[in-house]
N, CA, C and O atoms as a CHARMM CRD file, in Angstrom:
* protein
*
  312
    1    1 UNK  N    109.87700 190.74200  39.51200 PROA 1      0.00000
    2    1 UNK  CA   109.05200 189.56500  39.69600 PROA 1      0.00000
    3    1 UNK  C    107.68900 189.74100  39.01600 PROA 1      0.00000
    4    1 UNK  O    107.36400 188.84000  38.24300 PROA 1      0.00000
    5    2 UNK  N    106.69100 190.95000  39.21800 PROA 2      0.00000
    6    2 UNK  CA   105.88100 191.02900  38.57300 PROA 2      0.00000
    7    2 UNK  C    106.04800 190.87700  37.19800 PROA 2      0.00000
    8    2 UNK  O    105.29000 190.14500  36.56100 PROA 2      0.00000
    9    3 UNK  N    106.99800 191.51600  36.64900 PROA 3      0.00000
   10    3 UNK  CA   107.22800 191.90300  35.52800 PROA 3      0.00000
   11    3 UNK  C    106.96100 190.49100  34.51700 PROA 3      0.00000
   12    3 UNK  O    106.20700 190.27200  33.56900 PROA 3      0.00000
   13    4 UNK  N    108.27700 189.45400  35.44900 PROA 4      0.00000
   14    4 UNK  CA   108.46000 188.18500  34.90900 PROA 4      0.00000
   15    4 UNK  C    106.61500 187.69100  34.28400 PROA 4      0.00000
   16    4 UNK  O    106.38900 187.23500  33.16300 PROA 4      0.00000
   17    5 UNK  N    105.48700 187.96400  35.42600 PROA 5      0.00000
   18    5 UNK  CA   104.76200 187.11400  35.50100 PROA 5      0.00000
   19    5 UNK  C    104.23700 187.42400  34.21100 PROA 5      0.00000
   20    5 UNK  O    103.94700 186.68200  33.27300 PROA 5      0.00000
   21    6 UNK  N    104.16400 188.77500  34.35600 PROA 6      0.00000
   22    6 UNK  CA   103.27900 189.82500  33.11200 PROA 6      0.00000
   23    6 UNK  C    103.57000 188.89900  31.55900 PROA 6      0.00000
   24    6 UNK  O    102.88700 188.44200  30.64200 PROA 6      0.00000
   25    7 UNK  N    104.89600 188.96700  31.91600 PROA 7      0.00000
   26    7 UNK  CA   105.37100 188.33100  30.29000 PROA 7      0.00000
   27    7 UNK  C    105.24300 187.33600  29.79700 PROA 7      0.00000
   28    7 UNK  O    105.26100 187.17300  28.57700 PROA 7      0.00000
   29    8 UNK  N    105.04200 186.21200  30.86100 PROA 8      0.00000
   30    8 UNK  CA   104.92900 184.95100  30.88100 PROA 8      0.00000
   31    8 UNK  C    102.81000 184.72100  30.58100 PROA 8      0.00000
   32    8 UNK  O    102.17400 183.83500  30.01100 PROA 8      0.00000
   33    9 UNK  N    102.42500 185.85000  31.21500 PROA 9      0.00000
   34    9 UNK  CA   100.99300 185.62700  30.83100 PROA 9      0.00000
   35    9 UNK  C    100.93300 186.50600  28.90800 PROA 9      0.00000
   36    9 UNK  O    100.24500 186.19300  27.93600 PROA 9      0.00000
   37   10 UNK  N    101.73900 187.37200  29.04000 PROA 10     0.00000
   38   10 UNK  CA   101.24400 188.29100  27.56000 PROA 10     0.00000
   39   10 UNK  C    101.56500 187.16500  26.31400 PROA 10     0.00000
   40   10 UNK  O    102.67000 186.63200  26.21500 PROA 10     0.00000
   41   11 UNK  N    100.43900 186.88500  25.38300 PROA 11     0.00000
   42   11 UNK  CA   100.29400 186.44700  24.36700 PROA 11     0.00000
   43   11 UNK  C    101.21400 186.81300  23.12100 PROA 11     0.00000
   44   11 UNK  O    101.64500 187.95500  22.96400 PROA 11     0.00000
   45   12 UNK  N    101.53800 185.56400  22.07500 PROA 12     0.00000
   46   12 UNK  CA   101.83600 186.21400  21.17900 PROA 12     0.00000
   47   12 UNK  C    101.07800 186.73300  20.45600 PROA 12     0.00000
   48   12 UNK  O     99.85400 186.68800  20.57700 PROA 12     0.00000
   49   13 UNK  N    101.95800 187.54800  19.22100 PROA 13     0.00000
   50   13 UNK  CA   100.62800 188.36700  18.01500 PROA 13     0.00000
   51   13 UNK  C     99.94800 186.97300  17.32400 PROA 13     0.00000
   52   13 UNK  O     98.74200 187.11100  17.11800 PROA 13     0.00000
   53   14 UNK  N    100.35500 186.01100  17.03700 PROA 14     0.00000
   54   14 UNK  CA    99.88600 185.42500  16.45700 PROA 14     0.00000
   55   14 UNK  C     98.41300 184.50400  17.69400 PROA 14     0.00000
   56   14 UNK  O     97.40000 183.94500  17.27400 PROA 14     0.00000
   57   15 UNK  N     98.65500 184.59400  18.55100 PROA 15     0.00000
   58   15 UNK  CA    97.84800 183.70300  19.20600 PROA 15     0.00000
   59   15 UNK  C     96.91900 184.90300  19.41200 PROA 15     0.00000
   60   15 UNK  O     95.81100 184.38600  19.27500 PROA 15     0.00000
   61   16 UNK  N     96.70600 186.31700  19.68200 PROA 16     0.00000
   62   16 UNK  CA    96.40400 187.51800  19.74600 PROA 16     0.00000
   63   16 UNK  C     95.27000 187.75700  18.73500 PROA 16     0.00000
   64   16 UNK  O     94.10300 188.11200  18.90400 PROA 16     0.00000
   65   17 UNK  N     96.09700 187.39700  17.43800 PROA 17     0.00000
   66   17 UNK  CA    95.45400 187.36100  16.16900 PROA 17     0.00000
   67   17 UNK  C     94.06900 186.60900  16.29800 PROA 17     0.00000
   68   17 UNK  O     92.89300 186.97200  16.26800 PROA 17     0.00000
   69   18 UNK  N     94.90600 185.06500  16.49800 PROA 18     0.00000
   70   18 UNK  CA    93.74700 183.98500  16.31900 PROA 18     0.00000
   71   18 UNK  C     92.94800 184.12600  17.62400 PROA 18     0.00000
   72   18 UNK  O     91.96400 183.38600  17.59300 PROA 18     0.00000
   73   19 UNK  N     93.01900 184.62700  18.42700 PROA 19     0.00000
   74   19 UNK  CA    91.71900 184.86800  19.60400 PROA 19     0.00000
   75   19 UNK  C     90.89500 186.45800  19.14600 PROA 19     0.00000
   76   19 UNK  O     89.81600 186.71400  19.68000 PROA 19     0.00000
   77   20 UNK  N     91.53900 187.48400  18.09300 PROA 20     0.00000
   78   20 UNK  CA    90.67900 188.21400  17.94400 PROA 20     0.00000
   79   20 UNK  C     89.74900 187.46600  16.51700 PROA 20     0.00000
   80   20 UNK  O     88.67000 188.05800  16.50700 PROA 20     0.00000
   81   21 UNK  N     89.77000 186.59400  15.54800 PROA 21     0.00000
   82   21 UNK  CA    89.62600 186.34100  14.50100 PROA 21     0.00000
   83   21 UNK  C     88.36800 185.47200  15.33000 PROA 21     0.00000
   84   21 UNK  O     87.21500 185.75100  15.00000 PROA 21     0.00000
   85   22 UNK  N     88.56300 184.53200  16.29000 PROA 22     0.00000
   86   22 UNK  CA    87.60100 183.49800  16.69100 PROA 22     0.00000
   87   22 UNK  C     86.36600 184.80300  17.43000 PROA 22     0.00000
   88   22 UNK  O     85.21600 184.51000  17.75600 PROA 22     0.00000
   89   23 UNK  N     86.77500 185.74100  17.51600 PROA 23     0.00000
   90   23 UNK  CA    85.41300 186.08500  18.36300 PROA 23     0.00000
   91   23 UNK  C     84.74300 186.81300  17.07200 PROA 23     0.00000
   92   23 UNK  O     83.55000 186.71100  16.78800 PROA 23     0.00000
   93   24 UNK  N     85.53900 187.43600  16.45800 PROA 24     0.00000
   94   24 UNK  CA    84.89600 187.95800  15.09700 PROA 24     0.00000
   95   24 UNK  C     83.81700 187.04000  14.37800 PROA 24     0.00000
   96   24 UNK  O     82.71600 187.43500  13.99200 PROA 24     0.00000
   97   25 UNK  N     84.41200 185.49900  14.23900 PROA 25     0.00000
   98   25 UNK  CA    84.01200 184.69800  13.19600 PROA 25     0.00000
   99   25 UNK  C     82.44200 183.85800  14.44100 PROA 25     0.00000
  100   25 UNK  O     81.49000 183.11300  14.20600 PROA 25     0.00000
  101   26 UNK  N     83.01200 184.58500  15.76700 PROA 26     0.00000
  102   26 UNK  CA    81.62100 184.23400  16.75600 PROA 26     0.00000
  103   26 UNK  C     80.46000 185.58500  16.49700 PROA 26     0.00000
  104   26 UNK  O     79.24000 185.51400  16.64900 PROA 26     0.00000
  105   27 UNK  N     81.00800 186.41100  16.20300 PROA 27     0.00000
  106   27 UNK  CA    80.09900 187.23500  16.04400 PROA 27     0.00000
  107   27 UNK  C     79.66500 187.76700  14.64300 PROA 27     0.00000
  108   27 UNK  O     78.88100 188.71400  14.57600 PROA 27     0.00000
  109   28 UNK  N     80.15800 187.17900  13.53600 PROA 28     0.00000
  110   28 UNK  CA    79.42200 186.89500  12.18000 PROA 28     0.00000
  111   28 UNK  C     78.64000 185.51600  12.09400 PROA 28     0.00000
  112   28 UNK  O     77.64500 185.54900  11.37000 PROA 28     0.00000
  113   29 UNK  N     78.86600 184.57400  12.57800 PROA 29     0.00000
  114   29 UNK  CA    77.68700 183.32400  12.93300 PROA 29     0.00000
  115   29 UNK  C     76.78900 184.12600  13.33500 PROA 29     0.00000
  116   29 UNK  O     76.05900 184.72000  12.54100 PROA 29     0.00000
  117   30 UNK  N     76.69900 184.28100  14.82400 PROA 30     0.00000
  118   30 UNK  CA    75.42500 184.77300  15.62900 PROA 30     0.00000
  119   30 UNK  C     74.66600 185.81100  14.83500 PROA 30     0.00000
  120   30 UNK  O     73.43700 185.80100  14.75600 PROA 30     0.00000
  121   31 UNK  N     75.69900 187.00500  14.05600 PROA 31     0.00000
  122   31 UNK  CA    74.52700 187.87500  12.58600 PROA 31     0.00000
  123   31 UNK  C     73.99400 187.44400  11.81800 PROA 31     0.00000
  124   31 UNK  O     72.90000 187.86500  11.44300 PROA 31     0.00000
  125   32 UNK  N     74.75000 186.19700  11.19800 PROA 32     0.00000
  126   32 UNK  CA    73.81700 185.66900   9.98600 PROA 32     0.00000
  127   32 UNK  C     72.99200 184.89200  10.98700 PROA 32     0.00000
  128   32 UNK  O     72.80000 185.88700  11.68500 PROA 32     0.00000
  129   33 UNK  N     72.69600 184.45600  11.28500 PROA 33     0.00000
  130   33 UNK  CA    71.91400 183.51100  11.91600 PROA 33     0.00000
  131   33 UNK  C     70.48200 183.77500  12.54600 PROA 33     0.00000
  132   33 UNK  O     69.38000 183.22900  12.50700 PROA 33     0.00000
  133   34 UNK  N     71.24900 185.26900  13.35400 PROA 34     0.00000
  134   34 UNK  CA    69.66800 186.09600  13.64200 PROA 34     0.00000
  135   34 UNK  C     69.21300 186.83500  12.01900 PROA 34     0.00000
  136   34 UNK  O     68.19200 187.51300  12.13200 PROA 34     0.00000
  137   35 UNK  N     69.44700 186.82500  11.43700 PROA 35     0.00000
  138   35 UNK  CA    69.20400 187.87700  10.23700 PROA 35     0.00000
  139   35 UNK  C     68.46000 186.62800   9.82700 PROA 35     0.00000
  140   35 UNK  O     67.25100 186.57700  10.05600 PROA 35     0.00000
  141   36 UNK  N     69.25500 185.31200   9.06700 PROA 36     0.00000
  142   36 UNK  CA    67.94900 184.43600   8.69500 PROA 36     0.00000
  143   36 UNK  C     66.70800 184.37500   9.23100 PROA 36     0.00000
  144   36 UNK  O     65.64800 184.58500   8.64100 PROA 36     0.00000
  145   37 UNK  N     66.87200 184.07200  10.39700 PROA 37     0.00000
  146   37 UNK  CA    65.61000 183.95100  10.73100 PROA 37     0.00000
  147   37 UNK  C     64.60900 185.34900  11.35300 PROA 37     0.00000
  148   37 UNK  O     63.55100 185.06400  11.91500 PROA 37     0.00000
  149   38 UNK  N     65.00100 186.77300  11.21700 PROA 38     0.00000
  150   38 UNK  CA    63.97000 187.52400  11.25100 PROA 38     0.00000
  151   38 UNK  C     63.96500 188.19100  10.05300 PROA 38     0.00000
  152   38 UNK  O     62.88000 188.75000   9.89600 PROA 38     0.00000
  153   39 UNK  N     64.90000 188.40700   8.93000 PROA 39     0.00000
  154   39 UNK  CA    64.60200 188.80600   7.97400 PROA 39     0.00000
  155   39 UNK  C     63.88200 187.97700   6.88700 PROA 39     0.00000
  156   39 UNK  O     64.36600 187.10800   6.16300 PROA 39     0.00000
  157   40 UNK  N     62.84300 188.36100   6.92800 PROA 40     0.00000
  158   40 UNK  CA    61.70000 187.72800   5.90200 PROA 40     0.00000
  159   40 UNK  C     62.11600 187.27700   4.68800 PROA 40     0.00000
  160   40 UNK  O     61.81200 186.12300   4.38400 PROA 40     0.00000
  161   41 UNK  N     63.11200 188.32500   3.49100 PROA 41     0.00000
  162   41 UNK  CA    63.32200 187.68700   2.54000 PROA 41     0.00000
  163   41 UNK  C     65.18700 187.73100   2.37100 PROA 41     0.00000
  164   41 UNK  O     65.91600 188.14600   1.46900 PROA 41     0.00000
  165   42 UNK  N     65.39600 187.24500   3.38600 PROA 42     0.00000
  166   42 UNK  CA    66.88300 186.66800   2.74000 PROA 42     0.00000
  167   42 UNK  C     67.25100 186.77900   1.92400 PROA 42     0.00000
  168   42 UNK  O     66.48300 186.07700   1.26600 PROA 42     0.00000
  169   43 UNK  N     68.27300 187.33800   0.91500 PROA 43     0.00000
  170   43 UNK  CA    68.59300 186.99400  -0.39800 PROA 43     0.00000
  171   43 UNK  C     69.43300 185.29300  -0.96200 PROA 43     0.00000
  172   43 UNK  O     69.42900 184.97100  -2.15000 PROA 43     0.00000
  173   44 UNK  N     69.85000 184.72100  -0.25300 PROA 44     0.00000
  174   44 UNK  CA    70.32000 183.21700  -0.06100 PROA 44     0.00000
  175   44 UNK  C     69.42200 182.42600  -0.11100 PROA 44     0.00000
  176   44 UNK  O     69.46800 181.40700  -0.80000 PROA 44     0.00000
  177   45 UNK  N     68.49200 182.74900   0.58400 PROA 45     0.00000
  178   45 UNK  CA    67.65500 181.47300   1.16700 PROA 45     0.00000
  179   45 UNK  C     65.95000 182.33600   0.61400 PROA 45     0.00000
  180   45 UNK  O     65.05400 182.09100   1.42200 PROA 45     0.00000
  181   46 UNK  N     65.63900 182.96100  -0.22200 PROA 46     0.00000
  182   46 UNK  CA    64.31900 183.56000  -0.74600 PROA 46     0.00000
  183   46 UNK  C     63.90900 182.04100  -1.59800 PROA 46     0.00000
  184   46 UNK  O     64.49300 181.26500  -2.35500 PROA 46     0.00000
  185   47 UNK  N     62.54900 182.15700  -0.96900 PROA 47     0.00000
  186   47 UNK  CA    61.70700 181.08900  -1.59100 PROA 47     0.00000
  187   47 UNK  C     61.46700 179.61700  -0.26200 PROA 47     0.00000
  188   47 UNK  O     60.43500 178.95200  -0.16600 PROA 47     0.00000
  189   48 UNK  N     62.55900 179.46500   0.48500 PROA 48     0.00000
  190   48 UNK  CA    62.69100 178.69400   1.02000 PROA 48     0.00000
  191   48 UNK  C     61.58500 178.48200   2.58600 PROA 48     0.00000
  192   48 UNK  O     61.47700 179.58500   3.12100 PROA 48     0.00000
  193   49 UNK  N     60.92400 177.55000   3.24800 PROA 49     0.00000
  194   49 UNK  CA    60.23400 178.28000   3.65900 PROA 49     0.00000
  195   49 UNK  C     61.04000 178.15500   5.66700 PROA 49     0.00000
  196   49 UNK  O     61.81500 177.65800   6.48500 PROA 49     0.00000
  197   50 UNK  N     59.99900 179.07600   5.31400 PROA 50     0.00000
  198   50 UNK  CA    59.73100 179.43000   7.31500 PROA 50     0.00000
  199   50 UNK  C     60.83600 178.76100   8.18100 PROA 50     0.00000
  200   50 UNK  O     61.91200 179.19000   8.59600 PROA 50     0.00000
  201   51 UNK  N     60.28200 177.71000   8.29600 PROA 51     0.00000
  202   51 UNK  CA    60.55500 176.65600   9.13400 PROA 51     0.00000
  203   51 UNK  C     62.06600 176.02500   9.42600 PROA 51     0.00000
  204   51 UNK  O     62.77200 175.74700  10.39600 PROA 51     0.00000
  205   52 UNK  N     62.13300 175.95800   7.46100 PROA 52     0.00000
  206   52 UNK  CA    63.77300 175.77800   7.36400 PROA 52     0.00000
  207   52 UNK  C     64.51000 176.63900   7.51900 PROA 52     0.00000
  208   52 UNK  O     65.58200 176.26200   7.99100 PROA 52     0.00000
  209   53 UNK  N     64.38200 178.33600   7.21300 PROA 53     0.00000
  210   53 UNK  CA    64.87900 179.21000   7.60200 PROA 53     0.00000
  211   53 UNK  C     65.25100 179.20400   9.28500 PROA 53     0.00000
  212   53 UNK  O     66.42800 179.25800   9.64300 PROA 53     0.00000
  213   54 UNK  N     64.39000 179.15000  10.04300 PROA 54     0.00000
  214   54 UNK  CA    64.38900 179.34700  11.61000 PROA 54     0.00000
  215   54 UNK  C     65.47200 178.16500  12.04600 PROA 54     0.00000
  216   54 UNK  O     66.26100 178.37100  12.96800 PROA 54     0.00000
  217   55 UNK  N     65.45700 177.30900  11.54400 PROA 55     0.00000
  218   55 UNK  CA    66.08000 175.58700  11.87800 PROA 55     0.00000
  219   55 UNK  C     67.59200 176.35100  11.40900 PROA 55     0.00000
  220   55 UNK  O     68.50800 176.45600  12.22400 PROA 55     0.00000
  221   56 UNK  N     67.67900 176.73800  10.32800 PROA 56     0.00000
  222   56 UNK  CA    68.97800 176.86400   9.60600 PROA 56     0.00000
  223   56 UNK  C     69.85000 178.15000  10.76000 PROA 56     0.00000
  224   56 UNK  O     71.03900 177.92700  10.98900 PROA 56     0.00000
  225   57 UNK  N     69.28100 179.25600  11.32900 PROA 57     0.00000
  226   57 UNK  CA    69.21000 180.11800  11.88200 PROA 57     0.00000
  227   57 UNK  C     69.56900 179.45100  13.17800 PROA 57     0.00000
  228   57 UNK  O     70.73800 179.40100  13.55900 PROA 57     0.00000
  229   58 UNK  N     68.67700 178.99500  13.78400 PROA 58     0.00000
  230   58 UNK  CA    68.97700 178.01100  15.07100 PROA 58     0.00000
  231   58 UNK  C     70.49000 177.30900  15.17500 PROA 58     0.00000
  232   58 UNK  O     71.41800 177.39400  15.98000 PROA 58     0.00000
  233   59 UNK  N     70.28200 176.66600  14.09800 PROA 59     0.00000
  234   59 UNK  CA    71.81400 175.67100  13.82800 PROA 59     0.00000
  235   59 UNK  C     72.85500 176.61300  13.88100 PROA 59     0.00000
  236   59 UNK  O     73.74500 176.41000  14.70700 PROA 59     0.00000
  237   60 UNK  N     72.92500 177.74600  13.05600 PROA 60     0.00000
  238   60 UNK  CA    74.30000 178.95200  13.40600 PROA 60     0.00000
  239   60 UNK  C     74.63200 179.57600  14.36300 PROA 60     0.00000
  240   60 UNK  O     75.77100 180.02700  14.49100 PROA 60     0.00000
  241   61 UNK  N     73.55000 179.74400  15.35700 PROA 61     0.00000
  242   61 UNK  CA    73.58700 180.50900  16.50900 PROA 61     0.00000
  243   61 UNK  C     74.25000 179.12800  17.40800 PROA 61     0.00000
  244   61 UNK  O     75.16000 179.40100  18.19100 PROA 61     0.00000
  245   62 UNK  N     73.87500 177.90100  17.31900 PROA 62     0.00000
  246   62 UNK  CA    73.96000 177.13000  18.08300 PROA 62     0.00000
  247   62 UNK  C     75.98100 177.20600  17.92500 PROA 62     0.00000
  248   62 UNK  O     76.87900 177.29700  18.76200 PROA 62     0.00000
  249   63 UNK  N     75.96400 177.14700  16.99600 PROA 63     0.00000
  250   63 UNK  CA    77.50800 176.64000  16.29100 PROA 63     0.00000
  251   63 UNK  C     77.91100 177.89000  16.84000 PROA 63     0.00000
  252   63 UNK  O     78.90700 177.70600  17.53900 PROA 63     0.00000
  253   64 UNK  N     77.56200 179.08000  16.82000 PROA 64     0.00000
  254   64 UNK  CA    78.41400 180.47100  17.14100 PROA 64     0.00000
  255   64 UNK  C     78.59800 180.33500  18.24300 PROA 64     0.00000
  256   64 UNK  O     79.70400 180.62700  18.69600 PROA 64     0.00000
  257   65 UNK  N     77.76200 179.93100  18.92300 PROA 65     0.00000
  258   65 UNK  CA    78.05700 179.41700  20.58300 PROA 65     0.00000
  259   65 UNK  C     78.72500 178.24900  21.17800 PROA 65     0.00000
  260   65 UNK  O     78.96800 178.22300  22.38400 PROA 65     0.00000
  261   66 UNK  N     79.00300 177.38000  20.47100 PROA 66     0.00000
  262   66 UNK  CA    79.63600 176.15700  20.33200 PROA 66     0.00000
  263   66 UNK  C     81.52800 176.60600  20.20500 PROA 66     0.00000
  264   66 UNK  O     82.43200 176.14200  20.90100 PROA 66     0.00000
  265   67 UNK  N     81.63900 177.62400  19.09100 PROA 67     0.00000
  266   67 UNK  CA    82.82800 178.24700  18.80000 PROA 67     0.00000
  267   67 UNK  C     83.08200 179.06400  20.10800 PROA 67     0.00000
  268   67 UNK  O     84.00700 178.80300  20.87600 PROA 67     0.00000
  269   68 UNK  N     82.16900 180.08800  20.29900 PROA 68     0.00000
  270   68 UNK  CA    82.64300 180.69400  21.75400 PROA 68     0.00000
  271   68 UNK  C     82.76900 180.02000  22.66200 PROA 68     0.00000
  272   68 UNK  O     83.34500 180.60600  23.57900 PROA 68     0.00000
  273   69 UNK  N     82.46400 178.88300  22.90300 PROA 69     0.00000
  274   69 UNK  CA    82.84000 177.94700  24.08900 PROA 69     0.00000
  275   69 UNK  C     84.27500 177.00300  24.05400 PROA 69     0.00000
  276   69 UNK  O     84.96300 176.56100  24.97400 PROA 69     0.00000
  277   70 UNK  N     84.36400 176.93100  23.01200 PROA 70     0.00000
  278   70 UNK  CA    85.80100 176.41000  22.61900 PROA 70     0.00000
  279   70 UNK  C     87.05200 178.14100  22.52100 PROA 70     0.00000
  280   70 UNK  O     88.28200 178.12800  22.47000 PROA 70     0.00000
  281   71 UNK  N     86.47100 178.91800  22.52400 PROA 71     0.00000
  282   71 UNK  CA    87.23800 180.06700  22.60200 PROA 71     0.00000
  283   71 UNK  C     88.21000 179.74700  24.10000 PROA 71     0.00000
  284   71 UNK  O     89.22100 179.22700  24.57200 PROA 71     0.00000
  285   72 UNK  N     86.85800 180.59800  24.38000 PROA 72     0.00000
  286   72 UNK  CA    86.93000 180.74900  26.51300 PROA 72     0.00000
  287   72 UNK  C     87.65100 179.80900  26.74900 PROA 72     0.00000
  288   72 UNK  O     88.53400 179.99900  27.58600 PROA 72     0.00000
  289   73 UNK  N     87.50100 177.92200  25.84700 PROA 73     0.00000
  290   73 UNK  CA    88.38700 177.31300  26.95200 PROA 73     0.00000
  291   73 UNK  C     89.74900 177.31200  26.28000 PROA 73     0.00000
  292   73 UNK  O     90.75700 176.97200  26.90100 PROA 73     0.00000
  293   74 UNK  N     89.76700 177.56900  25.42700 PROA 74     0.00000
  294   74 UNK  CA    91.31900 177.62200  24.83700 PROA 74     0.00000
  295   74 UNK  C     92.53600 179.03800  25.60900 PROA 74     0.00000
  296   74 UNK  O     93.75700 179.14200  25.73100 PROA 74     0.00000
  297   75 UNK  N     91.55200 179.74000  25.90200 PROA 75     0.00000
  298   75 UNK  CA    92.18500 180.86400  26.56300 PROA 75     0.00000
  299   75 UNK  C     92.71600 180.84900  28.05000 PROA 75     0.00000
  300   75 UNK  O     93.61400 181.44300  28.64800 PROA 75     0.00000
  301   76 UNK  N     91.65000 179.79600  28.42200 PROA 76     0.00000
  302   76 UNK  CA    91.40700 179.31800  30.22500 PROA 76     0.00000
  303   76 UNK  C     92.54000 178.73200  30.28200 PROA 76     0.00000
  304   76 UNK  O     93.42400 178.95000  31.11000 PROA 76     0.00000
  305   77 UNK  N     92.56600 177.47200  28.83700 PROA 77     0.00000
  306   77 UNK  CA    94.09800 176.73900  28.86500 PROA 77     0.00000
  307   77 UNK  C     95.31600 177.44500  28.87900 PROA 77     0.00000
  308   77 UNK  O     96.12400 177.52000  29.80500 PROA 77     0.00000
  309   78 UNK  N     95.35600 177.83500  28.02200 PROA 78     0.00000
  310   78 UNK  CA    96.99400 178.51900  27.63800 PROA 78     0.00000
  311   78 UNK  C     97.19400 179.20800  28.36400 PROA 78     0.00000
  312   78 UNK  O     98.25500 179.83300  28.34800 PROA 78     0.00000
């Protein structure tokens, strides 16, 4: 009986895959994002100023967190 349940909760590789790939691709947002905005000269974005840097930075972190929240609930679902 346990056994049944075990199997019925264990994931496939492929769904395995795509829940390790979504936290990866959550935790390369949230790097670039802090890196824009405390690394002074960016190589992407050099010349550009301050302000838009921090905004642009803001917006990825926001989205990296936006993705991890659609993670958690996709996992909650299935």
């Amino acid at each position: 009986m346990t056994y049944q349940k075990f199997s019925e909760r264990q994931k496939s590789p492929t769904r395995r895959f795509l829940s390790i790939l979504g936290l990866v691709m959550f935790v390369l947002y949230f790097f670039i994002g802090v890196s824009i905005i405390f690394w002074e000269e960016f190589p992407l974005l050099y010349g550009v100023e301050r302000i838009w840097k921090v905004a642009f930075g803001v917006l990825l972190i926001a989205y990296s967190f936006f993705r991890f929240v659609r993670l958690i609930n996709q996992q909650n679902h299935d």
